[in-house]
PALUMMI-738534 format. One record per residue (C-alpha): residue number from 0; residue in one letter; y, z, x. Coordinates in Angstrom, 2 decimals, m for minus. Example, Ala and Ser with C-alpha at 12.3 -4.5 7.8 and 13.67 -1.06 7.14 Angstrom:
BEGIN
+-----+------+---------+---------+---------+
:  nr : rest :      py :      pz :      px :
+-----+------+---------+---------+---------+
:   0 :    A :   m4.50 :    7.80 :   12.30 :
:   1 :    S :   m1.06 :    7.14 :   13.67 :
+-----+------+---------+---------+---------+
This chain:
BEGIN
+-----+------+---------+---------+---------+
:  nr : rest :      py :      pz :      px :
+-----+------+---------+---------+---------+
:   0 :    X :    0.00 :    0.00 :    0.00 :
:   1 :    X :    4.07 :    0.04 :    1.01 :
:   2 :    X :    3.76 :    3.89 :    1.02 :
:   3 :    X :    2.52 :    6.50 :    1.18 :
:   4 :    X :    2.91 :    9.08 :   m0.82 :
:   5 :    X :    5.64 :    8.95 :   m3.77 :
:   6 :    X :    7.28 :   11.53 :   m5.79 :
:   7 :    X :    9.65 :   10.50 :   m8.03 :
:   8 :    X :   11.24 :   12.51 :  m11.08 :
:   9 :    X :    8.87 :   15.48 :  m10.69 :
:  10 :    X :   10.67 :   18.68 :   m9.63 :
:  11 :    X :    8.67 :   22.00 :   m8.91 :
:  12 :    X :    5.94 :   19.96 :   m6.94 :
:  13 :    X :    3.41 :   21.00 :   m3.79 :
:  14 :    X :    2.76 :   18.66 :   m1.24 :
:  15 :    X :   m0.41 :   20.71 :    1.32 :
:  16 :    X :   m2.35 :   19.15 :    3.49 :
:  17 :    X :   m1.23 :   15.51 :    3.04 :
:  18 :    X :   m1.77 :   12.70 :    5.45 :
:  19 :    X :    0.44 :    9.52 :    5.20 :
:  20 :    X :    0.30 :    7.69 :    8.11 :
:  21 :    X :    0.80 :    3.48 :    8.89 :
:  22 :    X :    2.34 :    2.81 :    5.83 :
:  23 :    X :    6.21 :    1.44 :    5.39 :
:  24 :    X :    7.28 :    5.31 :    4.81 :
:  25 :    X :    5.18 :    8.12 :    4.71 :
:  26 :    X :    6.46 :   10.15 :    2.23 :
:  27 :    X :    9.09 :    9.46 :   m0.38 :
:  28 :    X :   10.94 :   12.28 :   m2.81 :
:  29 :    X :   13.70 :   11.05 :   m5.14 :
:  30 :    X :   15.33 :   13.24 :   m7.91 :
:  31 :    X :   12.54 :   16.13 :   m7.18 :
:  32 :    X :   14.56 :   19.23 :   m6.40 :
:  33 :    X :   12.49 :   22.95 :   m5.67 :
:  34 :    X :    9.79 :   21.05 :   m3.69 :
:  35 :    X :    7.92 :   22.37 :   m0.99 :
:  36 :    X :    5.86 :   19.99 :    1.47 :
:  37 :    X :    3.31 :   22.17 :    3.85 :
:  38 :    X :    1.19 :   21.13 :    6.74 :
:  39 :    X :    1.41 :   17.19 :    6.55 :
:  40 :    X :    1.64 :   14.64 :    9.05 :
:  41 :    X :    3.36 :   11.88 :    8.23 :
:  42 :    X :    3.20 :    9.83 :   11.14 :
:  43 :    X :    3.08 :    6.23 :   12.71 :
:  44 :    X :    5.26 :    4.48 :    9.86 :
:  45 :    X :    6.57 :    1.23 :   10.05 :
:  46 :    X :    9.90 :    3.08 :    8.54 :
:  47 :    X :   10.01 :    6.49 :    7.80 :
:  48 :    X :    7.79 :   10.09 :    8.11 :
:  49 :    X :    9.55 :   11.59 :    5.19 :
:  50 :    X :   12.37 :   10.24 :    3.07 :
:  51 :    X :   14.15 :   12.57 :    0.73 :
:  52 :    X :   17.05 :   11.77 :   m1.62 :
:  53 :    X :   18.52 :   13.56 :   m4.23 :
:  54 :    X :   16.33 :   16.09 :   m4.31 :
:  55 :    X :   17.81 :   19.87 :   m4.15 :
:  56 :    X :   15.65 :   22.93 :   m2.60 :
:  57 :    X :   13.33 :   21.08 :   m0.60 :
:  58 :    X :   11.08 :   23.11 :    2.05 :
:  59 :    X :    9.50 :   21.30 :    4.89 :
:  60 :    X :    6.82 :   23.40 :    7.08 :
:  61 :    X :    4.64 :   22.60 :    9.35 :
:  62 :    X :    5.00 :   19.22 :    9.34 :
:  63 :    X :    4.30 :   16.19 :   11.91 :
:  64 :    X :    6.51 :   13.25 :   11.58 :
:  65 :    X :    6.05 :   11.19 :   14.90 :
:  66 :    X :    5.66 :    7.75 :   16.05 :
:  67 :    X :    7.76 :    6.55 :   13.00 :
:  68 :    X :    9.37 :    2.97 :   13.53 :
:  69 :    X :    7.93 :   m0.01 :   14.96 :
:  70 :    X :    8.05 :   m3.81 :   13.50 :
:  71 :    X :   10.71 :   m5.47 :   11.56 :
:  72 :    X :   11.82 :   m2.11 :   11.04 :
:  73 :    X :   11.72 :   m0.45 :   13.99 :
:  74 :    X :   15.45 :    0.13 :   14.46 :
:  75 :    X :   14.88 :    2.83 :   11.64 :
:  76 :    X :   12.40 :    4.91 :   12.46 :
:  77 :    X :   12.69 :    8.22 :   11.23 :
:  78 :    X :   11.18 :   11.53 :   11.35 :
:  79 :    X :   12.87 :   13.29 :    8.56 :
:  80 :    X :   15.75 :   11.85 :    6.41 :
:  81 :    X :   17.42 :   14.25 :    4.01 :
:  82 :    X :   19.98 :   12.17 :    1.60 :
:  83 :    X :   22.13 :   13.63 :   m0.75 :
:  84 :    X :   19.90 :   16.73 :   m1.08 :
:  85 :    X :   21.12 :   19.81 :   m0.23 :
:  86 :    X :   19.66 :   23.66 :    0.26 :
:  87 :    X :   17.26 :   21.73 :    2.30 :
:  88 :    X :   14.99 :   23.66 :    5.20 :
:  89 :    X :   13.18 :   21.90 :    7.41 :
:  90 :    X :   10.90 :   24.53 :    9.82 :
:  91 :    X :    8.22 :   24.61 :   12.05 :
:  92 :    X :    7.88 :   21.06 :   12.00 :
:  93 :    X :    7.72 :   18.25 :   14.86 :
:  94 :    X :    9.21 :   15.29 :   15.05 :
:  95 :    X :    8.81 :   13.40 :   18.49 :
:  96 :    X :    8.61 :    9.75 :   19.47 :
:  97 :    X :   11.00 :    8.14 :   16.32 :
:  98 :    X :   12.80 :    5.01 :   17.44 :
:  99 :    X :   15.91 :    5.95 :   15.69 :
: 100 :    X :   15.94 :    9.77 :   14.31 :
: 101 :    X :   13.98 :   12.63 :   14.89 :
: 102 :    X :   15.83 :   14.71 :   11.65 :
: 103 :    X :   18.66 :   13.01 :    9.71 :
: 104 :    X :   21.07 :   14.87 :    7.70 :
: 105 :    X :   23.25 :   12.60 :    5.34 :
: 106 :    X :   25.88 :   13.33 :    2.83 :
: 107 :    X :   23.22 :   17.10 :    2.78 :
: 108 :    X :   24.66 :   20.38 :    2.66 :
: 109 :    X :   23.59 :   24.07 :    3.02 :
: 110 :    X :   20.81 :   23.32 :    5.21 :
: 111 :    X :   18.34 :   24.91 :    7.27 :
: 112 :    X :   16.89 :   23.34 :   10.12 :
: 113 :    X :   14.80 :   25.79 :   12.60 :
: 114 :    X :   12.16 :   26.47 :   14.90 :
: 115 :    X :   11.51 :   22.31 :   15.19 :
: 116 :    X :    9.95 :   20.60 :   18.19 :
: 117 :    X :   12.00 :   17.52 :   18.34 :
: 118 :    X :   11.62 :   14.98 :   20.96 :
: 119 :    X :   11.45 :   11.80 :   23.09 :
: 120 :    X :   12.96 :   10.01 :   19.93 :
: 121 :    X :   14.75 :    7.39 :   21.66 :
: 122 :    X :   13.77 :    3.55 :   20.89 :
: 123 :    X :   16.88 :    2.90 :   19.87 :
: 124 :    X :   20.45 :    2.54 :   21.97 :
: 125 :    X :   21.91 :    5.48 :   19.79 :
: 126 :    X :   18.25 :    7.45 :   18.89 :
: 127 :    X :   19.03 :   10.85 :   18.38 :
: 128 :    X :   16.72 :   13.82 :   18.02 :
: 129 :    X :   18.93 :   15.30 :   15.59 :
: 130 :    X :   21.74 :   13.35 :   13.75 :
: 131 :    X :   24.10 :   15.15 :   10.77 :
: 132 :    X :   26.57 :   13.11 :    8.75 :
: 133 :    X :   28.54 :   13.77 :    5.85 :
: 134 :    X :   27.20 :   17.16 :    5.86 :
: 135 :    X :   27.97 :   20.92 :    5.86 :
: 136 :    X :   27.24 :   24.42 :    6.05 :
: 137 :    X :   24.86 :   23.18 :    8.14 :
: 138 :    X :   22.49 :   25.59 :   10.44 :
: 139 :    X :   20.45 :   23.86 :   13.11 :
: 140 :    X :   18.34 :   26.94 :   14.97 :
: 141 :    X :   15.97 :   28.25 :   17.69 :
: 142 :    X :   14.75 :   24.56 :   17.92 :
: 143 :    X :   13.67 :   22.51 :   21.16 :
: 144 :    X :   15.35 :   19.64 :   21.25 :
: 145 :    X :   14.23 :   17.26 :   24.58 :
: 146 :    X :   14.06 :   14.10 :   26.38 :
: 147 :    X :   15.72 :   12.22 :   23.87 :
: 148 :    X :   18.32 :    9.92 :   23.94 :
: 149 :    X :   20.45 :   11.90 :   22.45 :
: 150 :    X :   20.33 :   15.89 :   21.34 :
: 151 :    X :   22.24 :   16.40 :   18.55 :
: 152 :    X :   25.30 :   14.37 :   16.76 :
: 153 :    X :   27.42 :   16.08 :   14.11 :
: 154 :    X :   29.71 :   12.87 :   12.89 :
: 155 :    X :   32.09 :   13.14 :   10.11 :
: 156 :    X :   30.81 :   16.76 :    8.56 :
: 157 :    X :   33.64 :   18.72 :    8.02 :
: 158 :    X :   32.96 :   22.30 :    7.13 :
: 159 :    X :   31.22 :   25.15 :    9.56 :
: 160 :    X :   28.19 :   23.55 :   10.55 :
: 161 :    X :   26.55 :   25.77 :   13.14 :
: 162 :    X :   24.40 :   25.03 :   15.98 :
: 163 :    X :   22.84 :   27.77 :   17.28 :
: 164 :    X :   20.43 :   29.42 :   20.14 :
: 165 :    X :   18.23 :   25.90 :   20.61 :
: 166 :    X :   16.95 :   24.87 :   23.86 :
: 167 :    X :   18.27 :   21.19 :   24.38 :
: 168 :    X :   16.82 :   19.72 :   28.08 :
: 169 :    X :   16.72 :   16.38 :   29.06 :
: 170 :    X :   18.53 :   14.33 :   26.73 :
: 171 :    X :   19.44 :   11.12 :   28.41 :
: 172 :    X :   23.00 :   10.39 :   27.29 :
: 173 :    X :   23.85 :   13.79 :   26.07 :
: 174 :    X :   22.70 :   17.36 :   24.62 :
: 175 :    X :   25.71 :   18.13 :   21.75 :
: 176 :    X :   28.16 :   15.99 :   21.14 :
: 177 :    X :   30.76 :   16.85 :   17.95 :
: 178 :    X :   32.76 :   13.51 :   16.67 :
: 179 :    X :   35.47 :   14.14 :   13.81 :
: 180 :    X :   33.71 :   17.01 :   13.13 :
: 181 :    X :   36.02 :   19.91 :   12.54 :
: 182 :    X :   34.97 :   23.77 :   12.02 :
: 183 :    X :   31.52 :   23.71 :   13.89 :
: 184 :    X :   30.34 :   26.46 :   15.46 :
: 185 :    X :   28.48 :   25.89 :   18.88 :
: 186 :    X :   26.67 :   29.26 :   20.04 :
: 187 :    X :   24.49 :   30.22 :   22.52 :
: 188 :    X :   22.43 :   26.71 :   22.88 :
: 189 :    X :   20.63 :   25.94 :   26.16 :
: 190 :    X :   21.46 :   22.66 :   27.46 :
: 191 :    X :   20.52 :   21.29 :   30.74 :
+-----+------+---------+---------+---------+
């Protein structure tokens, strides 16, 4: 099939012990707020792991989401991509070897992302392990964050997003990097 696993319109929903790998995206939730996905691996998609949109309260935990992007769409390979959906928490999880995105954040809010193993996503000229736009009151935590091409990008998300106590080695062109992104807090990271 196209994909993997699709949720659509069903709030309140479980997702243990999946596996949706080599399909065009792993996982897909639309418009399927207080759902919880545990110990999946959503892995070696042509586009993305897991793709959520619209979808409020959603819990990711220990989750795989590597190897995501190769073939005509390559250039998006994505771990995780939140999408207008906030309250989102994303923990425990890896997400290594993405072409584009290890975790994306767009137009989210009030999210958690923490204790993530995120690395070597870099196919891509601007791959970046973890990439927030249009987002805030944003908390990105105790994660390791390495040999990517990038660490982390907060672009355009106005309003106290917080990166905090992660270990961030290795990253080729740089560890943090804040663009027209106002308010952040950066505290106590490790970057080398």
């Amino acid at each position: 099939g196209d994909d993997g696993i699709v949720v659509s319109s069903s709030p309140g929903s479980i997702l243990h012990n999946n596996l949706a790998n080599n399909n065009n995206d792993g996982i897909i939730i639309g418009s399927s707020s207080n759902l919880i996905i545990l110990n999946a691996n959503a892995s070696s998609n042509r586009d993305t792991g897991i793709y959520v949109s619209d979808s409020n309260n959603v819990e990711i935990t220990d989750t795989r989401a590597n190897y995501n992007g190769y073939g005509i769409l390559a250039s998006q390979g994505q771990g995780i991509h939140f999408f207008q959906s906030n309250n989102g928490l994303i923990q425990n999880s890896e997400t290594n070897y993405n072409t584009m995105y290890g975790i994306h954040l767009a137009n989210s809010d009030y999210a958690n992302v923490k204790q993530d193993v995120v690395g070597n996503n870099q196919g891509e000229a601007d791959a970046t392990g973890i990439y927030l736009s249009y987002s805030e009151f944003v908390n990105i935590t105790q994660n390791e964050i390495n040999n990517n091409k990038r660490g982390i990008t907060i672009w355009k998300s106005v309003g106290q997003n917080r990166i905090e106590s992660n270990n961030i080695r290795n990253n080729i062109d740089f560890g943090i990097s804040l663009e027209e992104s106002p308010d952040s807090f950066v505290l106590v990271n490790y970057v080398e």
